[in-house]
C-alpha positions, 0 to 999 in steps of 0.5 A: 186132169182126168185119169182113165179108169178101166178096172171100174169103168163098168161101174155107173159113174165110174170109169174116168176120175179127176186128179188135181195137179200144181198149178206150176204145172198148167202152162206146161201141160198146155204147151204138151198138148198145143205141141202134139195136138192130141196126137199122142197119148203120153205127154212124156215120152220116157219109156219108163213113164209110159210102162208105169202108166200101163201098170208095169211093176217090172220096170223102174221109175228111176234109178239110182 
């Protein structure tokens, strides 16, 4: 899975980095991008998720 990295994209040969993921999650992923065709850029729609991946501490990824 790649994972954008603007804090050091203007490093050379930064800017992207790669991160493995469980290879139960493959199929799954898959069918997501099937599914939406690129048209999305969140793969899970969860508010919460999507603030996370914006770098917002203020909103929590789970609750109790």
């Amino acid at each position: 899975m790649s994972i954008p990295e603007p804090k050091v994209e203007h490093h050379e040969g930064r800017g992207i980095r790669s991160c493995p993921i469980f290879p139960e999650l493959r199929p799954i992923l898959d069918e997501a991008l099937e599914i939406l065709g690129g048209k999305s850029e969140y793969v899970v729609s969860a508010p919460q998720y999507q603030a996370a991946a914006q770098g917002s501490r203020h909103t929590p990824l789970c609750r109790s």
